[in-house]
N, C-alpha and C positions, 0 to 999 in steps of 0.2 A: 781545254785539258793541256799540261803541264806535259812537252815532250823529255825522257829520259836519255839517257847518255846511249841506252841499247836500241831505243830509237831510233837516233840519230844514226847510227853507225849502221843499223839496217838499213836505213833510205840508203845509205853510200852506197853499201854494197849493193843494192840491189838499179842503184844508176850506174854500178861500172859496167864498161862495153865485155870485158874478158865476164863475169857473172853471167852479164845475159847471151853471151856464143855461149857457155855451159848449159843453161837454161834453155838454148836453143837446141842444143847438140842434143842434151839427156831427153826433150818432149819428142822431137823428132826419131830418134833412134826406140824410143820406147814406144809409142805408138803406135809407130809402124812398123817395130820391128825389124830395123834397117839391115842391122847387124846379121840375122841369119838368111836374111835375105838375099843380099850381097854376098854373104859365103855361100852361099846355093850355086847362084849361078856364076862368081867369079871363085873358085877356092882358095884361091894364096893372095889374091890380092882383095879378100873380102876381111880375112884376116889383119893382112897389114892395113886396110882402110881403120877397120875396128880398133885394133891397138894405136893408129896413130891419133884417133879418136880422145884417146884419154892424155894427152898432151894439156890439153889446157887444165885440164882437173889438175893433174900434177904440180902445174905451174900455181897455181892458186893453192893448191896444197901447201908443196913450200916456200912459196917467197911472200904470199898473201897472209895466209892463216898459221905458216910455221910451225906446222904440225907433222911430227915425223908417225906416229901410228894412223892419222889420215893418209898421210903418202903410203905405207905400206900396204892398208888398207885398198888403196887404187892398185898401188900393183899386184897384189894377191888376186882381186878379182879380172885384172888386165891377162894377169897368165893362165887364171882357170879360163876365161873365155878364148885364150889361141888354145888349149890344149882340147877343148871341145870343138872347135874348130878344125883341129889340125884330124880329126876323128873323119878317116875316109867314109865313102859311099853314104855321103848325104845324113848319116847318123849323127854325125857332129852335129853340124844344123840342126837337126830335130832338138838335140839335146840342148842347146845354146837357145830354142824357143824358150821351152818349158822351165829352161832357167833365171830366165828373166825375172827382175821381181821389181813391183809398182811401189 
């Protein structure tokens, strides 16, 4: 079978090292739930973990795929997750669970 041009350009993607630390970051954090977990028991610095988390997306966002409604897309969802976070007495957390989506 005869590979295509989207093909080709998938294998790329999917052999660069910055994709798979993304691929790494997003199975681990979602999995496990890294993210409210880490705001649980550290609160400011579970937050600043988490947002600098989205660093690589970013980056891949615009210098890879140059896409400005993807980057704003990241950081729309980078600020609603400090702003559930920044949510005192462990509510935040709770809320930052249940907002996670697979």
């Amino acid at each position: 079978m005869k590979s295509t041009k989207q093909d080709i350009k998938r294998m790329q993607w999917e052999n660069d090292p910055l994709y798979q630390l993304i691929r790494t970051i997003k199975n681990v954090m979602d999995r496990y739930y890294l993210d409210p977990l880490i705001g649980l028991f550290f609160p400011t610095a579970g937050d600043i973990f988490s947002s600098a988390m989205t660093l690589p997306f970013l980056t891949v966002s615009l210098f890879k795929i140059k896409s400005i409604p993807l980057t704003l897309a990241i950081l729309y969802n980078m600020l609603v997750d400090m702003m559930l976070g920044i949510i005192p007495l462990w509510i935040g957390d709770l809320l930052d669970i249940f907002s996670v989506r697979t």
